[in-house]
N, C-alpha and C positions, 0 to 999 in steps of 0.2 A: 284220672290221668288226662292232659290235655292235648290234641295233637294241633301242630302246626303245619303252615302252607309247603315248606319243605318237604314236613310225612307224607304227604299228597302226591310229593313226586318233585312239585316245582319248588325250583330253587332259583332266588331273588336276588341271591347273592351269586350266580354265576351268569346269572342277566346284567348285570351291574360293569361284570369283568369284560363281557362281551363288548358292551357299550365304549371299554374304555379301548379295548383292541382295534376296535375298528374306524375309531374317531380320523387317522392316518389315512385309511384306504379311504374317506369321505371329502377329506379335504381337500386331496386330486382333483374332484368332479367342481371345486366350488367355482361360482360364476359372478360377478361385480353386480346382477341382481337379487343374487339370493341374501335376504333380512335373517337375522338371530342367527341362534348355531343349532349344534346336537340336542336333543334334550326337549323340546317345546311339545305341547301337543299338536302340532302343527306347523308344515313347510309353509316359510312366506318367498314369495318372488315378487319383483317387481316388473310389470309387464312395460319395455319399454318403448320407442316413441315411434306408433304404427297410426299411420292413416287410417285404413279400415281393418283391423289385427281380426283376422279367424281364431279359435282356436282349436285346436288339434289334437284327439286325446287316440291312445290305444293303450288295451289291456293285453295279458296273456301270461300265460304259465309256461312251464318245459315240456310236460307230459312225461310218458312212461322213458323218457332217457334217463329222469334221473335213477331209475333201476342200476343202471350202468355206471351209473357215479357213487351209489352203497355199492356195489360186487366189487368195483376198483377202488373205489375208497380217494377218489380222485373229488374233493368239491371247489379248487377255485379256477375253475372253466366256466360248469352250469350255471353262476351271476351275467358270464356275459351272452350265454342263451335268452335267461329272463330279459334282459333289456334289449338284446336285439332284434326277437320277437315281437316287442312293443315298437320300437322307434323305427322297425322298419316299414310296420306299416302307416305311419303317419307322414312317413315320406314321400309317400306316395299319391299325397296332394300337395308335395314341395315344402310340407311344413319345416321349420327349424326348426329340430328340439330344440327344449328348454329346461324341461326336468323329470323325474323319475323318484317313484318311491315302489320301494318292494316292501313284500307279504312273506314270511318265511315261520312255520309250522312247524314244531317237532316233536315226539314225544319225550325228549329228554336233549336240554340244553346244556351241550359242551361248546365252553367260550372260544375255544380253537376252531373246531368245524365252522360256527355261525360265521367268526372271522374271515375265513377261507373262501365261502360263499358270497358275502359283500365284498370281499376282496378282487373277485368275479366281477359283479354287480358296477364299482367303482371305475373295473378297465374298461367294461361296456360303455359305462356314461363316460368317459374320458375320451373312447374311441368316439362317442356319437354327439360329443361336444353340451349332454344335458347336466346339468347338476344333482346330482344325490339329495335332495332335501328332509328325508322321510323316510321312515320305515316303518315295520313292526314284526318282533320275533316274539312270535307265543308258541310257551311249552305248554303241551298239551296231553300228559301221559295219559295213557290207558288210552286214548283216542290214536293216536301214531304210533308205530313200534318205536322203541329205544334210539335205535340207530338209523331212522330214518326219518324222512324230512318233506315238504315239499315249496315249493316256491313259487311267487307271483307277482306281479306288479305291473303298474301303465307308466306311460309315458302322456307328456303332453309337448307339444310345440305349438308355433305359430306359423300364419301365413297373411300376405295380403290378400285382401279377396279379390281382388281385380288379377291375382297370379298364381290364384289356388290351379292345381291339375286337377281336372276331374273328368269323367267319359264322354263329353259333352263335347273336346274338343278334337275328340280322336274320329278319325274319318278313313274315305278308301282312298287307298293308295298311300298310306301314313306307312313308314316301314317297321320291323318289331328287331331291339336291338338285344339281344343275354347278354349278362355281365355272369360268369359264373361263379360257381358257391365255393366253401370250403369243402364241403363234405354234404352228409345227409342232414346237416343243421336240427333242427328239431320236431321234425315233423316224419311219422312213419314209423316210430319206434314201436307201435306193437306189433306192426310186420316183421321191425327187425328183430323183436325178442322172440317169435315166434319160430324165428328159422335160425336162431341163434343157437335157445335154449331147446326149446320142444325139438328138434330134429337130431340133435347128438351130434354135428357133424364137425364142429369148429370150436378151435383153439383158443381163447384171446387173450394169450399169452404169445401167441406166434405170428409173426411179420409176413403176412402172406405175398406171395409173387404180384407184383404191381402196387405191392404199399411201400412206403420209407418208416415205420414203425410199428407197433403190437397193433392188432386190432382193438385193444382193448381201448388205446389211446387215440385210436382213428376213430372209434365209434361217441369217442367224448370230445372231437373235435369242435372249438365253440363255432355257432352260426356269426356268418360276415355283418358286419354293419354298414350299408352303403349309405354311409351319408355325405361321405364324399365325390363319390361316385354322380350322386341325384346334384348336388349342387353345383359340379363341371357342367356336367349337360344342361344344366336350366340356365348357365351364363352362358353358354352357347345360343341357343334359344331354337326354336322349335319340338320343345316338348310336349306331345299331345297331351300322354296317358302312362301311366307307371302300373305295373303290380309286382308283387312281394310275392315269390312261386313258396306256398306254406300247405299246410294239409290239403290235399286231394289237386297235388301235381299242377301239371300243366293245363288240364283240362276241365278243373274249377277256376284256374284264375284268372288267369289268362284273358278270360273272356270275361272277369269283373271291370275292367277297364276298358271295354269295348261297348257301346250305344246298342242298342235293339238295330234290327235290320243290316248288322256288320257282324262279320265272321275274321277271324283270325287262318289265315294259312301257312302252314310252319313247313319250312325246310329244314330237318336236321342235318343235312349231309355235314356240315359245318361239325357239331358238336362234338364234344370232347368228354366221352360223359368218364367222369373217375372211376379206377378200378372198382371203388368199393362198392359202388352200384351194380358193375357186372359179377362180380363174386357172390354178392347177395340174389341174384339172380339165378345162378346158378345154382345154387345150394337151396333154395328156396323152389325152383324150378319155377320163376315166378312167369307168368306172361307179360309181355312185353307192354300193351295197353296196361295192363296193371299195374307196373311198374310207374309211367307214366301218367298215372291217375293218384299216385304216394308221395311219389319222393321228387326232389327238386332234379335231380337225373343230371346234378353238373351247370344247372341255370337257375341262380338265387333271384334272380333282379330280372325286369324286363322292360324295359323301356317301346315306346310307341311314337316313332320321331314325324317331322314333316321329311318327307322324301329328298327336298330339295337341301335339307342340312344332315343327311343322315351321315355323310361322307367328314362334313367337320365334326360333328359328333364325337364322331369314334376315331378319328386322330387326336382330339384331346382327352377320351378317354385312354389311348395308345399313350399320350406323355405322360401321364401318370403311372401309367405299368399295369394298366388292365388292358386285356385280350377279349374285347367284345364281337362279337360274332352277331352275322346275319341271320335271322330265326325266320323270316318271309314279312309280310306283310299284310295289314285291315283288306278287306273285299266286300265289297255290299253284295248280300243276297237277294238272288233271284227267286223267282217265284215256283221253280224247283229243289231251291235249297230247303232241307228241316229247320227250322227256328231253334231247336235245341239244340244243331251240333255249330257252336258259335267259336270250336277250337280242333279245326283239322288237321294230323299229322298226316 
């Protein structure tokens, strides 16, 4: 008796169907550079006409949110997790995207869910202006459960070198500007499964005091893409230094976009942090530094301006409809400051 690649689990023929579902949600992204179509072994772009062209890559995944997206059965959000994770941090040397290929894994390929998920993916790169060139969906039974999946992908953009952002140009007295987040975006999720599930104490089926819907749908909120946001401010001009606030808060990153011998000093009185941050708090009994050291706490983006443009800054970021807030300002350390605390609340 012979078996074939189906008995095995994978089926070739629902890869096929997948392909054909999602060709719509792909052609959204396309860009007057990108060469050939769906189907190649290989994205082509054409890199176009740069003086001295950087270029500009980032990787990343969702992490444990997508827990929350099998329990709600919710997947075309977490696509535009996968790309914004990626393109936000290549923004953060002013690059343009330009394109994006995701990695998607499962133990059993259903052409609807994989749709759903690119369909994600497509609004991201729409939102971040990169083209979709590339993918790949491998079923993987026995290795993945059935019903579940995981996700990845980079990004790449460009930059001139002579207008890359990098730490070099951030100094004291540069001012620190938040543009805030949607939500808890994608980073801290095993904090939040932890005081979610493990504790018994919450609903997520129920609209709690200080939300506009289920938690269940507040916790699937997709992460912001500031790419609009970074290219206001840089045609303003006096942009030192950017960081992308991603795993380990305020207090890892903050300080990646700051020079050795400069510290960061944050006034929060300004912030706005969203309910769902102090609810998880609560329930979690979480400490307040710890919180701070997780989750983005209501500030996705942070800008590092020259002092003397920090004021047009943030009125053109105000015409666009963002609410950027004062976070404090770079300090050089003195020779009683610790070298390791480079982000003071």
């Amino acid at each position: 008796m012979s078996i074939s690649y189906k008995d095995a689990g994978v089926d070739k023929a629902e890869g096929y169907r997948e392909v054909a579902l999602i060709k719509e949600h792909i052609q959204k992204t396309m860009r007057p550079e990108v060469m050939g179509g769906i189907g190649g072994f290989s994205g082509l772009f054409k890199l176009g006409a740069y003086k001295k062209p950087v270029l500009v890559s980032g990787t990343d995944g969702v992490g444990t949110k997508l827990k929350f997206a099998f329990l709600c059965d919710i997947h075309n959000t977490i696509g535009i997790d996968a790309v914004a994770m990626c393109v936000n941090d290549i923004l953060c040397q002013g690059a343009e995207p330009l394109f994006f290929l995701d990695y998607i894994a499962t133990g059993k390929l259903v052409a609807e869910k994989m749709a759903s998920i690119v369909e994600g993916v497509a609004e991201g790169c729409v939102q971040s202006g990169a083209a979709l060139i590339g993918g790949e969906t491998a079923e993987m039974p026995g290795f993945y459960k059935e019903d579940e999946y995981d996700i990845a992908g980079f990004a790449v953009g460009v930059v001139e070198e002579d207008e890359m952002i990098t730490s070099d140009h951030v100094g004291e007295g540069d001012v620190l500007i938040g543009i805030p987040s949607s939500g808890i975006h994608s980073n801290g999720y095993s904090l939040v499964r932890k005081i979610v599930f493990d504790l018994g104490k919450v609903d997520l089926e129920k609209v709690y005091e200080g939300l506009d819907k289920p938690l269940k749908e507040e916790l699937l909120t997709p992460t912001r893409i500031y790419k609009d946001v970074v290219f206001t401010a840089l045609k303003v001009g006096g942009v030192h230094g950017m960081c992308h606030i991603t795993g380990g808060g305020f207090y890892e990153n903050i300080p990646r976009m700051i020079p050795d011998g400069y510290y960061a000093e944050l006034n929060l009185e300004d912030l706005k942090t969203p309910r769902i941050f102090q609810l998880l708090q609560e329930w979690g009994q979480v400490e307040t530094k710890e919180m701070f050291s997780t989750f983005n706490m209501g500030i996705g983006f942070v800008l590092a301006v020259d002092k003397g443009r920090e004021k047009e800054i943030r009125k053109a970021l105000e015409e666009m409809g963002e609410e950027p807030i004062l976070m404090g300002q770079v300090k050089k350390m003195d020779e009683n400051h610790p070298k390791e605390e480079k982000c003071v609340l």
